[in-house]
N, C-alpha and C positions, 0 to 999 in steps of 0.2 A: 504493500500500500504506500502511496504518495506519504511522504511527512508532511503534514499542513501546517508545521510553526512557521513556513513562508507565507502561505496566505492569510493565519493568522496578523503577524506582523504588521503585510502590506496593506492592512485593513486597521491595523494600529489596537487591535484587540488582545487585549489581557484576559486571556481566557480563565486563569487562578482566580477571577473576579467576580467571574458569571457561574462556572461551576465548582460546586463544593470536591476536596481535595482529594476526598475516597472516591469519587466516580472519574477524577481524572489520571487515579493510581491504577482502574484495571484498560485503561484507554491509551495509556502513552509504554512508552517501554526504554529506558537507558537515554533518556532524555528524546526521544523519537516520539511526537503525538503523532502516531499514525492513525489514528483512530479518535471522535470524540463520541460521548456517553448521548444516546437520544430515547430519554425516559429508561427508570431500573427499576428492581425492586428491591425491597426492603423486608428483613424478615426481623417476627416478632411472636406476641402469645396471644392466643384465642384460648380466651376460658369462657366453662357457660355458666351463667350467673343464677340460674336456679340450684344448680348440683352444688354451687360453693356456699351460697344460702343455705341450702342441706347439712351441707356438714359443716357448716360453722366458721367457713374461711371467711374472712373480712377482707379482705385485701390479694390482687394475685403477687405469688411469689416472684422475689427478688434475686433469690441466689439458687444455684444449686441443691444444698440441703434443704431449702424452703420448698423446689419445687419436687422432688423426692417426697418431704413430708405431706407436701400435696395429693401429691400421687397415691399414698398410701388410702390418705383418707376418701379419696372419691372414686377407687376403682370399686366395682360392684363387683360379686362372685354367683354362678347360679349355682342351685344347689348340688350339684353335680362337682364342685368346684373350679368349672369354668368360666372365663371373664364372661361378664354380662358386659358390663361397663370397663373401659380403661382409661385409668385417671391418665395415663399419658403413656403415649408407645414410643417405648427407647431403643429402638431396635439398628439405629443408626439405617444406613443407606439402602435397608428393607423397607419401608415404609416412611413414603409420601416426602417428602422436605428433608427430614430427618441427617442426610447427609451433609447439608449446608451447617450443620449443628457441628458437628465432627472437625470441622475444616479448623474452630479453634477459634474464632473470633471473640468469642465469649468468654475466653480466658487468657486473650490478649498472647495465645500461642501463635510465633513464630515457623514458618514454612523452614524458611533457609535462614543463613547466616551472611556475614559480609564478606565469606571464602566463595559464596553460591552455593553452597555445599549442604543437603540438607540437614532438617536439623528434629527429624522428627524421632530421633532413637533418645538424640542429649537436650531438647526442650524438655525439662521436666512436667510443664503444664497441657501435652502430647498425655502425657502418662496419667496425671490426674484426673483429664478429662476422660479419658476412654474406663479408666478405673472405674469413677462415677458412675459412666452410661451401663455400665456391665453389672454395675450391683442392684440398679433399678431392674434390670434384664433378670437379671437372677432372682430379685424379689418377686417381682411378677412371675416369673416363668419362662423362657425361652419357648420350646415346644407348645405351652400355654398360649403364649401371645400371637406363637407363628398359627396355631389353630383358629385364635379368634379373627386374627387377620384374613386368615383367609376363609373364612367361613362368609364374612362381612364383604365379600370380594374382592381385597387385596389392592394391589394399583391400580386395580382400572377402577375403582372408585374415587382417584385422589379430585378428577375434573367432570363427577357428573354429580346428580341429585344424589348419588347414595351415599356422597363423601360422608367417612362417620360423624367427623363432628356435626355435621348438618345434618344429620338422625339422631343426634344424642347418644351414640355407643362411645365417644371418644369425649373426656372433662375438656383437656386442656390439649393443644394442639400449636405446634411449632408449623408456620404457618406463613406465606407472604402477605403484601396490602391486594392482592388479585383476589383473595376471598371473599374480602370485604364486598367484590361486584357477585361474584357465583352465588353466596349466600344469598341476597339479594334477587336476580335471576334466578335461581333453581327455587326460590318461593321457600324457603326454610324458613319454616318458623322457631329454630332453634334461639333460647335466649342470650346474649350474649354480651363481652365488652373484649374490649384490646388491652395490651399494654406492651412494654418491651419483654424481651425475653430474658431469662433469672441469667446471672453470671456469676463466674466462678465468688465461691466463698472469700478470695483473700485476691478478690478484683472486684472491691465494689464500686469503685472510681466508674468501672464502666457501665452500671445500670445507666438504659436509655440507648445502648450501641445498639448496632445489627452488621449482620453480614448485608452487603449489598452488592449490588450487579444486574447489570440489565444489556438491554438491546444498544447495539454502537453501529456506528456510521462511520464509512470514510469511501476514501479516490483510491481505487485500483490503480496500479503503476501504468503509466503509459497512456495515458486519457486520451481520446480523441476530443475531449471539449471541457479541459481542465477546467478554463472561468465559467462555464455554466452547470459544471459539476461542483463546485466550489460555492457558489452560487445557493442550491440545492442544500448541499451538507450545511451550511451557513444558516441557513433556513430553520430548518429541522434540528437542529440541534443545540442552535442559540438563540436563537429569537424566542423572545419572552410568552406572546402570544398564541404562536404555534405549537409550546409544550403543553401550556395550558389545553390545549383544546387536545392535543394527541392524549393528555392524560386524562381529561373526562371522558372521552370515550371509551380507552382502553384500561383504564382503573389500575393504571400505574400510575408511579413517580416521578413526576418534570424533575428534571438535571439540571435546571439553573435553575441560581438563589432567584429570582424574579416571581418565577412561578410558583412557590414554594406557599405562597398566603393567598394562590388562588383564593377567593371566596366559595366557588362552587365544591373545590376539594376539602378546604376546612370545616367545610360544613358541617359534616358526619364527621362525628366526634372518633367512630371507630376507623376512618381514614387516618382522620389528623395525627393518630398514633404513628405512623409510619412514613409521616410524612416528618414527625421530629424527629425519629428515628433516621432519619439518612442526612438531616441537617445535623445530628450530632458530631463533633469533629473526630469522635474517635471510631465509627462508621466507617468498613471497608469491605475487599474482599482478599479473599487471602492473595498474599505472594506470587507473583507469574512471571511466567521466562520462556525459555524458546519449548520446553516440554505443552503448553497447552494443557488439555485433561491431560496427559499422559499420568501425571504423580497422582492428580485424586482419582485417578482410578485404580492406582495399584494401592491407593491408600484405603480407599474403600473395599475393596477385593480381602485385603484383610484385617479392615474392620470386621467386616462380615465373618469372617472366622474366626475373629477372638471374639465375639458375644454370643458365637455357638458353642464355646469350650473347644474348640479345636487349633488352637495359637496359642503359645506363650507370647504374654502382656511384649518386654524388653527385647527379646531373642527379634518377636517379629518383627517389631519397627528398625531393628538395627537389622533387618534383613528387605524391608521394605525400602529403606534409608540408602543402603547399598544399590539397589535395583535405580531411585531414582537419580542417583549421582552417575551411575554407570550411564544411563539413556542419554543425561546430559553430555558425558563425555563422546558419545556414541555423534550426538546430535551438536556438537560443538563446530563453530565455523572454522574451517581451515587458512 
């Protein structure tokens, strides 16, 4: 792709100005904006506000152990002892969003190091976070959870009317702002609110982050109509106006500060949550470099295995760790 810090430039536009720093952290690369950010998303908590009335929660959880202790109290059991109800599915990159949890934003865990070199074996907060998600897995049940999941129809629920949480079999739900439209359109009458999602115990600084990420724009090399593709991207991607209106239809996140106090999107209170969520400056998405998915999916590959018991915790990541350094090297420019 074109680097557009020359049409930026010659247009005299300070683009640090218009959009917030995490959406131009997964758009630019080694000082290269090859790419700028056109509407993201923003992830955070869906809880449902009669189940938490139920059992006595006042307020959604803030941290990890909070949302754990959540979990405890609003999963339902049938008598049979299988979930009825699950106060939250932690089954990492099995079920629905869950992945984007993993990646570590939430505990201000580090991809790489200032070597490139990853850093997912000697990141301690790598190790804390999956420790977590495995003991919620293990509380609830593994084999449990994977039954109830798919009994409830698994992924291909996550984008139609039977999504759980929009039936009530699911309390709390790690989730994007695109719900907030589904909910809505698929006619759910499930009761509800927002808020950010809990964060590690001993990172409370970051209550109010998210992972975030969305759809990008740019100029293919070699244009046959640079200034009118320039033109276009310009458009679409900075102009105040024009995110506004891409974002009430599409019930995403505008990518410049402008757009940000829409009135149509502050409206709904359960928007608004996601919409402060990606102006927080501590708001990103993880680390990227010339692998692309290549590292989250061998990272997720054995997530999935260590919260079935079948990985050791340190062993795998320093084997996961190896795999993506070697790709890098593999994939390094000569």
């Amino acid at each position: 792709y074109v680097d557009l810090k020359q049409d930026l430039q010659k247009d005299k536009i300070d683009v640090s100005k218009i959009v917030p720093a995490g959406a131009l952290g997964y758009t630019g690369y080694q000082g290269n904006q090859c790419m700028l950010p056109m509407l993201t998303d923003a992830y955070g908590l869906y809880y449902n506000t009669d189940m938490f009335k139920a059992a006595g929660i006042t307020s959604p959880p803030k941290t990890y152990s909070e949302l754990f202790a959540d979990t405890k109290k609003l999963t339902q059991l049938n008598s049979d002892g299988s979930i009825k109800v699950a106060g939250f599915l932690p089954l990492a990159t099995g079920d629905y969003e869950l992945a984007n949890f993993v990646n570590g934003v939430y505990s201000d865990a580090q991809w790489y190091g200032k070597d490139g070199k990853s850093t997912l074996a000697t990141d301690p907060r790598f190790t804390q976070l999956l420790t977590f998600t495995k003991s919620m897995t293990d509380w609830l049940g593994y084999a449990k959870l994977r039954r109830f999941f798919a009994a409830n129809g698994g992924e291909d629920t996550e984008f139609s009317p039977s999504n759980l949480f929009e039936n009530g079999k699911l309390a709390m739900d790690f989730d994007g702002e695109w719900r907030v439209g589904f909910i809505k359109n698929d006619k759910s009458n499930v009761p509800y609110a927002t808020a950010p999602f809990p964060v590690a115990d001993d990172q409370p600084q970051l209550y109010g982050t998210g992972q975030i990420g969305g759809s990008t724009i740019g100029i293919p090399r070699n244009p046959a109509h640079p200034d009118e593709d320039w033109l276009l991207v310009k458009y679409l991607a900075l102009d105040t106006n024009a995110e506004k209106m891409l974002a009430e239809q599409l019930h995403n996140i505008p990518t410049v500060v402008g757009a940000l106090n829409d009135s149509v999107l502050t409206s709904d209170p359960h928007f608004k949550t996601f919409l402060d969520i990606f102006a927080n400056p501590h708001s990103r998405y993880k680390q990227i470099n010339t692998l692309g998915f290549t590292d989250s999916t061998l990272y997720g590959a054995f997530v999935d295995k260590y919260l079935a018991g079948n990985e050791e915790l340190q062993s795998g990541l320093e084997g996961v760790a190896k795999e993506i350094d070697d790709q890098l090297q593999l994939g390094a420019p000569t």
